[in-house]
Structure formats: structure tokens, C-alpha cells
C-alpha positions as CSV (number, residue, x, y, z in Angstrom):
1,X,1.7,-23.8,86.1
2,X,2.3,-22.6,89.9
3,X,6.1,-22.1,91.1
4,X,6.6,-24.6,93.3
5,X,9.1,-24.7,96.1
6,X,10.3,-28.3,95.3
7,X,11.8,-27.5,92.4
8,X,14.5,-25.1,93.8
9,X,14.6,-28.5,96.7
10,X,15.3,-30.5,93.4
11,X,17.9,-28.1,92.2
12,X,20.1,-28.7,95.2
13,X,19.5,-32.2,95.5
14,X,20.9,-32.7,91.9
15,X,23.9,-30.3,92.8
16,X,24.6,-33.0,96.0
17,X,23.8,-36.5,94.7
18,X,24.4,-38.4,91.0
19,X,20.6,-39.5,91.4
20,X,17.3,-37.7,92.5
21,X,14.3,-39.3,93.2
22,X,11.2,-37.3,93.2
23,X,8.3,-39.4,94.8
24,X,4.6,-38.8,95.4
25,X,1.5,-39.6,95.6
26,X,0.0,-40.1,91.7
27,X,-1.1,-36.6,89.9
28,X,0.4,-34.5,92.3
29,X,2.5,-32.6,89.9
30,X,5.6,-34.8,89.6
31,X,5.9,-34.8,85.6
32,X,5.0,-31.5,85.6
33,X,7.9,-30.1,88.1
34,X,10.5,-32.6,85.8
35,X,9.8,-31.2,82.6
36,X,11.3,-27.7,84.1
37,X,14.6,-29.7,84.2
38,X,14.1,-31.3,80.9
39,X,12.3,-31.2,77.7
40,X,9.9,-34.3,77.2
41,X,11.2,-34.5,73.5
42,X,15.0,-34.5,74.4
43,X,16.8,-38.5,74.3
44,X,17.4,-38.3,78.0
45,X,14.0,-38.9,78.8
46,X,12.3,-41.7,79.4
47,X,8.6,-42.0,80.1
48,X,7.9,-45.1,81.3
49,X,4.5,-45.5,80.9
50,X,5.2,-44.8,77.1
51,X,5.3,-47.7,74.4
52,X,8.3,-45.9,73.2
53,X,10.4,-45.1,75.9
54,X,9.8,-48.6,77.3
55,X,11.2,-50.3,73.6
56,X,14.3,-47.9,73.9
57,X,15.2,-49.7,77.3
58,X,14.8,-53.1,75.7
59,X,18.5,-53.4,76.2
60,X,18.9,-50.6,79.5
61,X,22.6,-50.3,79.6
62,X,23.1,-50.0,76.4
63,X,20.2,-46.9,76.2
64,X,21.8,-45.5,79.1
65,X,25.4,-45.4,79.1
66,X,26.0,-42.9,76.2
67,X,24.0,-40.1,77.8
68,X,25.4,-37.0,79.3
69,X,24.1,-34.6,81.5
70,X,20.5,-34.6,83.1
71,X,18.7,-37.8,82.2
72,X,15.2,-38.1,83.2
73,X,13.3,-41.8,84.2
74,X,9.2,-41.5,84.7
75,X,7.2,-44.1,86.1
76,X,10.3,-45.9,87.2
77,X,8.3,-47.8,89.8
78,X,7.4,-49.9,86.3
79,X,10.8,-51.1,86.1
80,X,12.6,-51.4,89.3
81,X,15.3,-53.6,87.4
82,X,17.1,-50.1,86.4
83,X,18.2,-49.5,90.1
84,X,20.9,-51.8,90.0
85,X,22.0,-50.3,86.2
86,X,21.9,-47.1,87.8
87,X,24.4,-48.0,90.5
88,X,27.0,-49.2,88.4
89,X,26.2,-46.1,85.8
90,X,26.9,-43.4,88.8
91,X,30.1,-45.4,90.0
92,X,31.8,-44.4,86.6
93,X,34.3,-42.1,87.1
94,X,34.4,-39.8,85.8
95,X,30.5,-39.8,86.4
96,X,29.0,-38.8,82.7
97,X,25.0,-38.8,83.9
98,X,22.6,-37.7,86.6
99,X,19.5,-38.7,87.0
100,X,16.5,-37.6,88.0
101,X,13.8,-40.7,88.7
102,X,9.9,-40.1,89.1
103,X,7.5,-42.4,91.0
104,X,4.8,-42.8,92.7
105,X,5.6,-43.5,96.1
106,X,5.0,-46.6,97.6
107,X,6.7,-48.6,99.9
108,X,8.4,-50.8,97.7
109,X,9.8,-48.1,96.0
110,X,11.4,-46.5,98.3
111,X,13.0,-50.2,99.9
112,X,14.5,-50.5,96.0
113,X,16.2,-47.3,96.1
114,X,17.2,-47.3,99.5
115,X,18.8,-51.2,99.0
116,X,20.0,-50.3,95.2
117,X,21.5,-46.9,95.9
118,X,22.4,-46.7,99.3
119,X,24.7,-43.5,99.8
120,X,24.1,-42.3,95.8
121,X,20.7,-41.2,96.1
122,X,18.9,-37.9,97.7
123,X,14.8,-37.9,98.3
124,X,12.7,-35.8,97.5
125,X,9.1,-36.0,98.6
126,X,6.5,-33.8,96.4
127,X,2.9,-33.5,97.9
128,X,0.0,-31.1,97.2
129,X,0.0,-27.4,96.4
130,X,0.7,-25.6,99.6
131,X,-0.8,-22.4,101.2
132,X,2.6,-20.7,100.0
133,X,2.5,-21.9,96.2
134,X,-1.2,-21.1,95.5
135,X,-2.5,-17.9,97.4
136,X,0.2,-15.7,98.8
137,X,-2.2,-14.7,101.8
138,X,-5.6,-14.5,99.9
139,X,-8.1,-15.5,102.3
140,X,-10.2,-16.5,99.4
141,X,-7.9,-18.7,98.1
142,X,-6.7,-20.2,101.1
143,X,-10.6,-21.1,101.5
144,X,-10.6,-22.7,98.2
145,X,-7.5,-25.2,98.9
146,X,-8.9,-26.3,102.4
147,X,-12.0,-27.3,100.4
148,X,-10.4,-29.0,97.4
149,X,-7.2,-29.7,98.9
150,X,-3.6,-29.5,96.7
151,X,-3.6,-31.9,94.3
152,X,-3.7,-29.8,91.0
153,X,-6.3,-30.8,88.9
154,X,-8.7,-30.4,91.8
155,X,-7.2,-26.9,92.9
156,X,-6.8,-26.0,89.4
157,X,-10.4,-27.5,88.6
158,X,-12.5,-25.1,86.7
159,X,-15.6,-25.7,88.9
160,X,-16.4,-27.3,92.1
161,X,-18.3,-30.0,90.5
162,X,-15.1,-30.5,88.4
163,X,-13.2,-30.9,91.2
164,X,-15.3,-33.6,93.0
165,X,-15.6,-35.4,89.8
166,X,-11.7,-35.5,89.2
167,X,-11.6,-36.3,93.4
168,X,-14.0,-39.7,92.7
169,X,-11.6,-40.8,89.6
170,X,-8.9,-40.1,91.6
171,X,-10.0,-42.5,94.3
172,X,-11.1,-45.3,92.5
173,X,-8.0,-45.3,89.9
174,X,-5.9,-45.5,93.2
175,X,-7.5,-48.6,94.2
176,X,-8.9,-50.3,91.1
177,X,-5.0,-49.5,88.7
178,X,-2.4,-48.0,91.0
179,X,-2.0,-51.0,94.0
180,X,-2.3,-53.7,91.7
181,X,0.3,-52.3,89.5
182,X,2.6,-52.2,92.6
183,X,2.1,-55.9,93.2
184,X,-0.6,-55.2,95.9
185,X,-2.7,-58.3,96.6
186,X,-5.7,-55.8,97.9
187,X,-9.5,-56.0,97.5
188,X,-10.2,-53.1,96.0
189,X,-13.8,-52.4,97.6
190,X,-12.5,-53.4,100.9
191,X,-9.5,-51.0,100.8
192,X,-12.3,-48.5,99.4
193,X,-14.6,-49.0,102.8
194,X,-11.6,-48.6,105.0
195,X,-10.1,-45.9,103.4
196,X,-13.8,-43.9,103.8
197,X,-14.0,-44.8,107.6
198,X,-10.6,-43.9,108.1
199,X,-11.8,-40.3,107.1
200,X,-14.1,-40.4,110.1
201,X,-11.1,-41.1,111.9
202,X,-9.6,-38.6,110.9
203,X,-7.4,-36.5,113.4
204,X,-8.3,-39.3,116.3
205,X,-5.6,-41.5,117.8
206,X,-5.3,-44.9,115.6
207,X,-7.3,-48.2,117.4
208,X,-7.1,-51.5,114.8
209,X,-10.3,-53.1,116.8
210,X,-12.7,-50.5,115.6
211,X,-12.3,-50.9,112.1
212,X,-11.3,-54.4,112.3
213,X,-14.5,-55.9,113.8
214,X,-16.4,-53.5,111.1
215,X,-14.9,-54.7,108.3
216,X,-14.7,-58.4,109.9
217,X,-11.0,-58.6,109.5
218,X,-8.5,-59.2,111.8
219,X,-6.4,-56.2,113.3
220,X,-3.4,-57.0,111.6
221,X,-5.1,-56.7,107.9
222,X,-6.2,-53.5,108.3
223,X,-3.0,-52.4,110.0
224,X,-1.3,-53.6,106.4
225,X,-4.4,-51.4,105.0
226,X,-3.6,-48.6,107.0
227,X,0.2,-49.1,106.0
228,X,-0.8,-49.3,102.4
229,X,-2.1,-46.3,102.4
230,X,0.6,-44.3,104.5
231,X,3.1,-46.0,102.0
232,X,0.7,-44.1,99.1
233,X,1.4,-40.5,101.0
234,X,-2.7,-40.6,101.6
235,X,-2.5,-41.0,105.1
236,X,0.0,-39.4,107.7
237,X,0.6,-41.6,110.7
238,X,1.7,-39.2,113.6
239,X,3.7,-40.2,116.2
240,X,3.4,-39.6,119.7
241,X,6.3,-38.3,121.8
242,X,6.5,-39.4,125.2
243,X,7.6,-37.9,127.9
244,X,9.3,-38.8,131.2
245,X,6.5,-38.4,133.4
246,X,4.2,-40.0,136.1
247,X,1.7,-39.6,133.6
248,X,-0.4,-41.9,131.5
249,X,0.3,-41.2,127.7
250,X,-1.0,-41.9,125.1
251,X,0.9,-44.7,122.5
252,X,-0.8,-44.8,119.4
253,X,-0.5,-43.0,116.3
254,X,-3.3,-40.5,115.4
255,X,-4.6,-40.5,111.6
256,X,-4.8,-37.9,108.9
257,X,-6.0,-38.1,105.4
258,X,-3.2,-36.4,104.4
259,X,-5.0,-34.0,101.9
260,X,-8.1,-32.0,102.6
261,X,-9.6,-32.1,99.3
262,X,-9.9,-36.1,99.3
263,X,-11.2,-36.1,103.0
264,X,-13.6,-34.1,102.0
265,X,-14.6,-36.3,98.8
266,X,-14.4,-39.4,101.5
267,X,-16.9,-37.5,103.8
268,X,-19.2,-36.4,101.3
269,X,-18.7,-33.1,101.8
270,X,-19.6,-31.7,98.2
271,X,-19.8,-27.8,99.1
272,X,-18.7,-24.9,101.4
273,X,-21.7,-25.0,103.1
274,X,-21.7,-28.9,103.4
275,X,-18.1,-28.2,104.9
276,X,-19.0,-25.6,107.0
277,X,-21.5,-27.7,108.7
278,X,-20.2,-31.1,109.1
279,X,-19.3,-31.9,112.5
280,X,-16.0,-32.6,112.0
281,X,-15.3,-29.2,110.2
282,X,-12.6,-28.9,113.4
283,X,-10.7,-32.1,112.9
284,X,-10.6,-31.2,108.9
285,X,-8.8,-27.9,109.6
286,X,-6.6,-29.8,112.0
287,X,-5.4,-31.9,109.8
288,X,-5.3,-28.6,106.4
289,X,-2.9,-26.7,108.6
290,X,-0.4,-29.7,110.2
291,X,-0.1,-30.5,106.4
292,X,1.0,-26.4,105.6
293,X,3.1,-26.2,108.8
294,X,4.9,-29.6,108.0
295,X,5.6,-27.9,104.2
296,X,6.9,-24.9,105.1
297,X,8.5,-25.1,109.0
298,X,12.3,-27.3,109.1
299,X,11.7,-29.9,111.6
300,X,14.1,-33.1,112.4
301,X,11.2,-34.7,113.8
302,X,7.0,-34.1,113.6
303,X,5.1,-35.8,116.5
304,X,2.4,-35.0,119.0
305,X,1.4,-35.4,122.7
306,X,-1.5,-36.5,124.9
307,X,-1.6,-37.7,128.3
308,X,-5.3,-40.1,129.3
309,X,-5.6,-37.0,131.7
310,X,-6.7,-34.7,128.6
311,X,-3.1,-32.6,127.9
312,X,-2.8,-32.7,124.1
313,X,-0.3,-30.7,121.8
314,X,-1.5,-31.4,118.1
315,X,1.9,-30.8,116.6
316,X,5.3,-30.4,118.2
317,X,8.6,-30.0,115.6
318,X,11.9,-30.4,117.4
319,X,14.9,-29.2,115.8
320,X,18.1,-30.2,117.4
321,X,17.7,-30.4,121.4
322,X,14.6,-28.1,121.6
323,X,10.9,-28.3,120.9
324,X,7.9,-26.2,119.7
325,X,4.4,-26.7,119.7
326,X,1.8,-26.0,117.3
327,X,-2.0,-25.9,118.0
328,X,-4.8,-25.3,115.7
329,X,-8.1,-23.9,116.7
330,X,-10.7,-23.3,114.1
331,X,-11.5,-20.1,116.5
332,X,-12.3,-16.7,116.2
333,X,-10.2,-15.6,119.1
334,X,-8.4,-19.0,120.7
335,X,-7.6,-18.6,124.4
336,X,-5.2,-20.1,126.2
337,X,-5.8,-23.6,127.8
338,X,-4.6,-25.9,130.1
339,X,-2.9,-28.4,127.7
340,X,-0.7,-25.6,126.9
341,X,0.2,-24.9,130.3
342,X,0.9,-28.1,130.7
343,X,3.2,-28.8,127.6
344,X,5.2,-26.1,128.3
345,X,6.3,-27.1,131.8
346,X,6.6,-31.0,131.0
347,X,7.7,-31.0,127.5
348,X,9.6,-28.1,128.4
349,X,8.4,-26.5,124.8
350,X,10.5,-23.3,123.6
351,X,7.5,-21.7,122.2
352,X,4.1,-22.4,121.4
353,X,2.3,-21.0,118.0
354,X,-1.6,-21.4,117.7
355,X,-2.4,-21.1,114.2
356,X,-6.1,-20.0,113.2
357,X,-7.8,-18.8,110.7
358,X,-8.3,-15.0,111.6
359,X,-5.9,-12.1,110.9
360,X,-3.8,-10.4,113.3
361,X,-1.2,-11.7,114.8
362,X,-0.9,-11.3,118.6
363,X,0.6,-12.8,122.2
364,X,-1.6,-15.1,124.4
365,X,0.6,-15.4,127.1
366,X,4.9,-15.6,127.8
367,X,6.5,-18.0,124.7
368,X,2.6,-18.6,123.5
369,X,1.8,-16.7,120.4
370,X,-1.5,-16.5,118.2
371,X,-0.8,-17.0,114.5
372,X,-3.4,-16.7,111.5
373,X,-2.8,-19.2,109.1
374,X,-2.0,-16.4,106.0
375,X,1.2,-16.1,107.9
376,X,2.2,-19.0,106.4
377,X,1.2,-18.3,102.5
378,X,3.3,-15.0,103.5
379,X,6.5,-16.7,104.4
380,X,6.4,-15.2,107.8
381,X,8.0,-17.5,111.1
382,X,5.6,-19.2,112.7
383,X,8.0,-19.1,115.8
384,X,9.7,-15.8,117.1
385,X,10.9,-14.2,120.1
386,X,11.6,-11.2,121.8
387,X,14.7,-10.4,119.9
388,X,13.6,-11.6,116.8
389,X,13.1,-14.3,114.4
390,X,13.7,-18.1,116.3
């Protein structure tokens, strides 16, 4: 079991709110991180998936109300009928309980809570492992979660074949168990084909046309698709920022499997070498380190830029009024280039970090900075300046 910097994220939240949810995407260590706060075999907590668990909240207030302290709800996705019992439970005064609900996100999830308990509840999203969690700098390790991404069992997998085999189960349980169960009217095998040809989208700006006339749908159903699986935490939908400029930009979202390992299990890419050599090797990396930067940087807001001219920024965070950039080359030595230039006079970008997978740390050029990805694992700032840390 890996410290993970959720829990201490969890910690505070329960300090703040009367109830916690902890959502993410299935298997990505959810139970795992709960069981820190409480003790499977204690009477405040509830498995939801479990015959027994499921009988004691036959009668829900009545299981509920006596219990002090930390009480725990897993699966609770499987009985959205407790949000409203929740509400009147935390409006006791004096408040008794808090509680700490587990499930695996989706969108209709996250409407119940927000509708049920508006202004009692704090969110916490859990992903994958990140660079910080698992390797503390080790190059080899780093290696080893690009190529079988965060989501434990695959990391933690004894072999690679191990790991493919638990990426394939993964997969299909998603679509054959997992929508359903959410009251998804899907096709599974037509989810399945669009969720492997959105990996060869994969770091390219969103267009429903493509897919739509391969799949012979109509845009709007694999937009749902697409939403679907954004709703699931497997795909990341980034935004553009725009400007106010004379120049075209560009509107739509662009696309990102959201964790490497299953990318890579979409692509067919079975090995390092069949990594290594797959043409969109770039994109993949892309996509690895906007994930670790989006972990581990505070940001009020994530989005990118492009203009049709060709400027692109593949990451800008703003926090508060001002804005920084983030580029990722999959470089030996990146260089400076013209997009950059031109983000940092029209976006007016505070500083500019290009994170790649070498080792020393260095200055390209006034505010624009070099940064190998271990810096991240390390806990250094991506950003700094003259006088210091930003």
C-alpha cells in the first residue's frame, strides 16, 4: 500500500464538511484509501456491494441515526436513496456523524450529491497513482507508470503481461457491468469501438463528424459517448481559452485518455519497445505528464490554447488573475519555439515551464524554463523566478 496524497486531502475535507465524497474512476484505490479512516469490521461501515451491509440498510434511518463518529458508505452510487437521509442526518444539531461516501464517479452521481447536499458536502476526486506517490524521482519507475499508467493493480502488477491482462478486464467490466449498473442505456461493443478510436485521438482537438460517420451515428450520440466517458474520469475534455485577439482560435475541446496505462491497452501497445515505437509515442507522453502536472500544481482553472495560425500552449493553469504555461516535449534538449513566443505576449503568460523527460534543470530563455519531469516526483515547483519559488 503507497502513501497517497489524497488521504491527507481527505483528512481536511472531513475536518470542513459533515460529509466527504471520495469519487473515482472504479479500482483506482478508493476502498483502499477509506479503510485508513476506518476499519472494514467496525458497525459504521457499510459496503454496499455486500449482501450484508445492504440488509442492515433495510430500514436506512434507523441503521444510521445511532452512529457516532466516522461512518463509512461504499458503493453508494447503488443506493442513491441515502442522499436525502443524509441531509436530514447532518442537520442534527448537535451533529452526531460524519460521513465519508465512496463511488464511482459518474455523472449521475455527482448531480445526486450536488442536488441532495448542496452546501454540506466537500469533493474529493481520487485518480491514478501519480509520479509523486510511486517513484520519488526514479527514472525507472517513472518509465514503468507511463507504460502501465496509475491505476494500482496495473502499476502494482507483478508482470507486464499481468498488467495488460488486468488492463483488458478492466475495460470490458467498464462497459459490459459498470454503465449498465448506472442506468446507462449503452451498446456495449459500440461504446467499446469508440472508446479505442478515441485513443487515436488522443491529444487532438475533439471533431464529432469523424467518429460519427465511422461508427454511422449521428454527432450527437457519440458526443453523449464521449460524455459518458468524461463522466467515468477515462477521458479529460480540455478546454480551450480564448483570447482577445484578431486571431482565429481554435473552439473545441482536445481529448485525453485520461490514464496512460489504458491508452496504451487501447492502442495495442503491449511492450516498451511497442511504446517506444508507435507513432504517437509524443501525444502519449503529452497526455502522462498534463495528468502529473494537473495532480500535483494548484490551479483555479486547466485549459489550453491554439490559434488556426499554428500557436499552441498544451497546458496553461491560471491561479487568480495570472497564467502559466506548460509544454511537453518528448525531447532530448527542447528549444524554444514560436508558440511560445507567441503565448507569452498575447496570453500575457507569467512564466512558461517545458517539462521533459531528461535531467537537469535549466533556462531557455526570460520567464521560459526547462523542467525534467522527476521534478515533479521530487516535489520541486514547476514554476519559479528570480527571487525564488512562484
Amino acid at each position: 500500500m503507497l502513501d497517497r496524497d489524497a488521504y491527507r486531502t481527505v483528512d481536511a475535507a472531513l475536518g470542513r464538511a459533515p460529509v466527504v465524497l471520495l469519487a473515482g474512476p472504479r479500482q483506482c484505490g478508493k476502498t483502499t484509501l477509506a479503510r485508513q479512516f476506518l476499519a472494514p469490521e467496525s458497525v459504521s461501515y457499510f459496503d454496499l456491494e455486500s449482501p450484508a451491509s445492504l440488509a442492515r440498510l433495510d430500514e436506512p434511518m434507523t441503521a444510521l441515526a445511532p452512529l457516532r463518529g466516522l461512518v463509512v458508505i461504499d458503493e453508494v452510487q447503488l443506493r442513491p436513496e441515502l442522499f436525502p437521509i443524509l441531509r436530514v442526518l447532518v442537520d442534527r444539531t448537535p451533529a452526531s456523524a460524519k460521513f465519508l461516501v465512496l463511488g464511482s464517479a459518474s455523472g449521475a452521481l455527482l448531480r445526486q450529491t450536488s442536488e441532495s447536499l448542496a452546501g454540506r458536502m466537500e469533493r474529493v476526486l481520487l485518480g491514478g497513482f501519480t509520479l509523486r506517490e510511486t517513484v520519488g524521482g526514479v527514472p525507472d519507475e517513472s518509465a514503468r507508470l507511463w507504460r502501465r499508467g496509475g491505476m494500482p493493480r496495473s502499476y502494482l502488477a507483478g508482470s507486464e503481461e499481468d498488467s495488460l491482462a488486468w488492463r483488458r478486464e478492466f475495460v470490458q467490466t467498464l462497459l459490459e457491468r459498470d454503465f449498465p449498473q448506472w442506468g446507462l442505456n449503452v451498446s456495449a461493443s459500440a461504446m467499446g469501438r469508440f472508446w479505442a478510436m478515441l485513443a487515436h485521438y488522443h491529444g487532438q482537438t475533439w471533431n464529432a463528424a469523424e467518429p460519427a460517420r465511422a461508427l454511422g451515428a449521428k454527432p450527437a450520440v457519440v458526443r453523449r459517448y464521449l460524455d459518458i466517458l468524461t463522466d467515468a474520469m477515462m477521458v479529460r475534455q480540455l478546454q480551450p481559452r480564448f483570447a482577445n485577439l484578431r486571431k482565429r482560435q481554435v473552439k473545441a475541446p482536445k481529448i485525453y485518455i485520461r490514464d496512460s496505462g489504458l491508452l496504451h491497452q487501447l492502442l495495442g501497445m503491449g511492450t516498451e519497445r511497442d511504446l517506444m515505437t508507435h507513432p504517437r509515442v509524443g501525444a502519449s507522453w503529452e497526455g502522462f505528464v498534463l495528468e502529473q502536472v494537473l495532480a500535483v500544481e494548484a490551479h483555479d482553472e486547466a485549459c489550453f490554447w491554439a490559434t488556426h495560425q499554428g500557436a499552441e500552449i498544451d497546458l496553461i493553469l491560471r491561479r487568480g488573475g495570472d497564467l502559466y504555461g506548460v509544454e511537453c516535449k518528448f525531447a532530448d534538449a527542447p528549444r524554444m519555439t514560436p508558440s511560445i513566443r507567441h503565448a507569452l505576449v498575447d496570453l500575457g503568460l507569467v512564466r512558461v515551464a517545458v517539462v521533459y523527460p531528461g535531467e537537469q534543470r535549466y533556462a531557455l530563455a526570460e520567464r521560459v524554463e526547462v523542467v525534467p519531469l522527476s521534478a515533479l516526483a521530487g516535489g520541486e515547483p514547476l514554476f519559479a523566478d528570480d527571487a525564488g519559488i512562484v
